[in-house]
N, C-alpha and C positions, 0 to 999 in steps of 0.2 A: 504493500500500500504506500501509494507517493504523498509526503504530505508537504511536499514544496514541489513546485514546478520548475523553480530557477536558484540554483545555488549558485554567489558570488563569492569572487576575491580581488582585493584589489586595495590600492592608496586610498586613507583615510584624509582628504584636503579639504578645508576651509577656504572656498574659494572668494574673491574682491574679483570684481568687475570694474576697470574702468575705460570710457571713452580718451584716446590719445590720438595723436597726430601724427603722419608716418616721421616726420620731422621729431616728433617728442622721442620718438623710438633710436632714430639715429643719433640724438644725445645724448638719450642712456647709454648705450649702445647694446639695446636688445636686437637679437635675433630676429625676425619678422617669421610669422607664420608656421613657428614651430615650439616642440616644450624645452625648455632648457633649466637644467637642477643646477639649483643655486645654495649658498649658506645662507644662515639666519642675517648676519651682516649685509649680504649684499640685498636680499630682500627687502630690510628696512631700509638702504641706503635707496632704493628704487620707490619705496614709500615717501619716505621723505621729499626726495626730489618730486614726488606728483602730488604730497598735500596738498596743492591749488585744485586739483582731479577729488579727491575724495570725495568731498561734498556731493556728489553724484554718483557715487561708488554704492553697488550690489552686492552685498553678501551670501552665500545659500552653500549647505556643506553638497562636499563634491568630489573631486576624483574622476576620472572617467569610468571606472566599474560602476562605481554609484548611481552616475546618473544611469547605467544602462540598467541596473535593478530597480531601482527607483522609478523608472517608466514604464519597466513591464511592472509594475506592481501597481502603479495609477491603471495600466490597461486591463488590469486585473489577475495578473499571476499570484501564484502563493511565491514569495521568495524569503531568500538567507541568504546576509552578508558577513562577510570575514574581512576582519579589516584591525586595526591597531590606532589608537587617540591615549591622548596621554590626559591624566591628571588636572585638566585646566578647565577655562569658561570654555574654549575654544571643544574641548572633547565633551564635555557637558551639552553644548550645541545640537555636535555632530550624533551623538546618538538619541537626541529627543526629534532631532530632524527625520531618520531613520523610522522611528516610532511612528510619527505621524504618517509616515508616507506607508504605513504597515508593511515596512522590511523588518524580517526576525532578525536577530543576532547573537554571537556565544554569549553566554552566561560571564565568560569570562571577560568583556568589556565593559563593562558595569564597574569591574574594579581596574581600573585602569591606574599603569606604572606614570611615575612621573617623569617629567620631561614634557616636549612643546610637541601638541598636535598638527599637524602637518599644515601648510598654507602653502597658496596658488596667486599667485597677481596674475589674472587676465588682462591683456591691454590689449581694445578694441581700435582699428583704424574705421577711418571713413568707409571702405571698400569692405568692409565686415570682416574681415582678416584677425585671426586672434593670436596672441603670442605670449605665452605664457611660460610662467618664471618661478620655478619651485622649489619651495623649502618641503622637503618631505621632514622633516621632526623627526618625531618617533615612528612614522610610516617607514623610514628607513629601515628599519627593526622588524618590521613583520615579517613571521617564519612558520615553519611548520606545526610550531606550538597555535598558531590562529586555527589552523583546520583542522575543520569539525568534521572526521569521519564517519560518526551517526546519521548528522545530516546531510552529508553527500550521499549515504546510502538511500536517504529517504526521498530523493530527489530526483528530477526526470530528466534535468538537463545540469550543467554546470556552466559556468563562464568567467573567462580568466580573463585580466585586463594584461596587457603588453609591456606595461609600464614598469610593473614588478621586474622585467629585464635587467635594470639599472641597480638592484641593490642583491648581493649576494644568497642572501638570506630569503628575500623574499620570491628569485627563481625558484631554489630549493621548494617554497612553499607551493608555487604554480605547479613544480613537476610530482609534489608529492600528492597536491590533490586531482591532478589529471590522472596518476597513477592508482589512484582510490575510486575515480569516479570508473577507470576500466574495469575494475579487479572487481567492481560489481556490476556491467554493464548500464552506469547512467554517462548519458551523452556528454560529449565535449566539445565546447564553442571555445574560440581566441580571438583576442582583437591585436595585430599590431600595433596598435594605438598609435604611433607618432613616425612622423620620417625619418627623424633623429636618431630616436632609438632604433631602427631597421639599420641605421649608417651604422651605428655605433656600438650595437649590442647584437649583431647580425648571427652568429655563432649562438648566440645566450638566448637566441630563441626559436633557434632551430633544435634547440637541447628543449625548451620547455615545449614543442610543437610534437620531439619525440618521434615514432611512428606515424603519425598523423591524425588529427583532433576529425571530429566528424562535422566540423562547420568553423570556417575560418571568415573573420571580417580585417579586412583594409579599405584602405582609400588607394584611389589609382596610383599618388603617387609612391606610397607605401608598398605597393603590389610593384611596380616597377624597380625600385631598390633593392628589395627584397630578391628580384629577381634576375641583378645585374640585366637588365634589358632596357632598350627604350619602347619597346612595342606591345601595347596590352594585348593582344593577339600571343606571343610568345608568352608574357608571364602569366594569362591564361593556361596556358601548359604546362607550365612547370608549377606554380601552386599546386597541382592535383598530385603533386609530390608528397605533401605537406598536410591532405584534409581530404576528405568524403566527401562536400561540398562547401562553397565561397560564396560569398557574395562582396562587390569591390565597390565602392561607392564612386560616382563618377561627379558627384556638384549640379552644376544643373542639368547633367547632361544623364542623372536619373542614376542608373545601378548594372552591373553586371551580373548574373548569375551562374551559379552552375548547381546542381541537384543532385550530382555523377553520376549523371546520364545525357544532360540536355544544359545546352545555354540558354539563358534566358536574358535581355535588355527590355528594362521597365525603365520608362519614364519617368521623367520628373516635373511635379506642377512648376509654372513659372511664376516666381515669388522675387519681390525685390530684397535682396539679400542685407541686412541689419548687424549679423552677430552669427558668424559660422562657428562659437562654441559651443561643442556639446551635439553637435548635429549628427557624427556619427556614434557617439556613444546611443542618440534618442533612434538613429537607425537601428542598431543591432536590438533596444529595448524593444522596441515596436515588430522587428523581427520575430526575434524567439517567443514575443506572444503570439504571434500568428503561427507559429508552427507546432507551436505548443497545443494549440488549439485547433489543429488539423485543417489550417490551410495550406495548399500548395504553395510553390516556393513564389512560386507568380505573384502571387495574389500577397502571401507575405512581404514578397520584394513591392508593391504596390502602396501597400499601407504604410510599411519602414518608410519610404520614398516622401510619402505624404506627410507623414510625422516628424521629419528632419526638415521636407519644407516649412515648417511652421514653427520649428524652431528656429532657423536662420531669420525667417522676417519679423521678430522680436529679441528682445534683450535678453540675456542669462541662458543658459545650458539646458533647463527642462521647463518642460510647457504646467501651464495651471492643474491641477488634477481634472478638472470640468473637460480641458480637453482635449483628454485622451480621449473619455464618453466620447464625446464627439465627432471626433475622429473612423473611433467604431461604427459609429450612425453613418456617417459618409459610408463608408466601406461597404455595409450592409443592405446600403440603397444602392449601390454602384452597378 
């Protein structure tokens, strides 16, 4: 008997939102359009310098795992997340935020170690472009002691965030619960999550990818690095190295699919694009509820498509809980 539909792991962040200038970014001298882990020092040092910015600054806890349980669970999954907050207002937050959105979690988060719970500066251009700048905290620290092998047994699918790449400890934790989620036959999703991490931790996730997961998420250009090529046609092929089926996010140009058996290209609505963070994390949530739910890969890729549109033409990384509902009602009339 499954009594979660979607078992998560991944970075516990405290994310800030702010609107900047591609100009503001070149005097920081952030990266554009990609994640880049930072120390506590330089994060505040990038705070500071945007105190003028604050005043308009979003808060909402986050991570990319998160927001992708966090949406299937507004769409209506039963989920569980694993994840590590330290001691503070900031981890106090993060797991009342969790509560409300009714993601379960260990027992053992509730007593959390001291130290700083992790923090994200998103910094939004005009062009909807995000670029973000990470203190992972004590999210640095998460390991095999966060999973929960009861409830990965109790669960129908899993889904591991990519990011986990970057901290020793916490690949470990990716490979030992893709390793738990086999050893009782529940399914395995991965997100590459960044371009960066594919450049930089290319090896470190091909070890957490293992044999190959039964549903892999990137973005094109993730899928491209990933696969030393310039041609999505080519890294269409060799991904199938790596996974049972993909799906590659293309921006507006909708999604790629594959089922392992059949391609599929679903469109994407034309939306004026505001804030492309979180979009594919609200892909993959909207995903795995659709298949969770026995729709075809089509129709899955369909309403992911739609649900990422609607996060890019608003502010912050997940949409209201109203409209996920919503969402669903389109789909249902479609």
């Amino acid at each position: 008997m499954h009594q979660y539909d979607l078992y998560g792991i991944g970075a516990a962040l405290l994310d800030t939102e702010i609107e900047v200038s591609d100009s503001d970014l070149q005097s920081l001298g952030v990266d554009k359009g990609v994640m880049t882990l930072v120390d506590d020092q330089r994060q505040q040092q990038l705070v500071d310098d945007l105190k003028d910015h604050l005043v308009t600054a979003s808060h909402a806890c986050g991570g990319s795992g998160a927001n992708t349980v966090i949406a299937a669970s507004y769409f209506g999954l039963d989920t569980f997340y694993s994840c590590k907050v330290a001691a503070d207002d900031n981890g106090d937050f993060y797991r009342n935020n969790l509560a409300a959105a009714g993601v379960d979690y260990p027992a053992a988060l509730r007593s959390a170690d001291a130290g700083t719970t992790g923090k994200c500066l998103v910094l939004i251009t005009p062009d909807a472009e995000r670029s973000m700048n990470t203190f992972l905290g004590i999210s640095a620290e998460l390991s095999v002691t966060e999973v929960d092998p009861e409830s990965i047994a109790r669960s129908r699918w899993t889904y591991i965030e990519g990011y986990l790449v970057s901290s020793p400890s916490g690949r470990a934790a990716a490979i030992e619960l893709r390793e738990q989620a086999e050893s009782c036959g529940v399914k395995t999703a991965l997100s590459l999550s960044d371009p960066m991490m594919v450049q930089l931790f290319h090896d470190g996730l091909k070890e957490m990818l293992g044999s190959g997961v039964d549903l892999l998420f990137c973005n094109r250009e993730e899928a491209l690095k990933f696969c030393g090529t310039e041609s999505l046609d080519e890294a269409s092929q060799v991904l199938r190295q790596y996974c049972r089926a993909f799906a590659v996010t293309l921006g507006a140009d909708g999604a790629l699919l594959w089922d392992g058996e059949r391609e599929y290209r679903v469109a994407a609505p034309a939306v004026k694009a505001v804030d492309t963070n979180g979009a594919g994390d609200m892909f993959a949530g909207a995903f795995l509820y659709g298949i969770n739910r026995e729709m075809s890969f089509e129709e899955a890729g369909e309403l992911a498509c739609r649900a990422a549109a609607q996060v890019v033409s608003q502010f912050g990384p997940r949409l209201r809980p109203e409209q996920h509902g919503a969402l669903l009602t389109q789909t249902a009339s479609a």
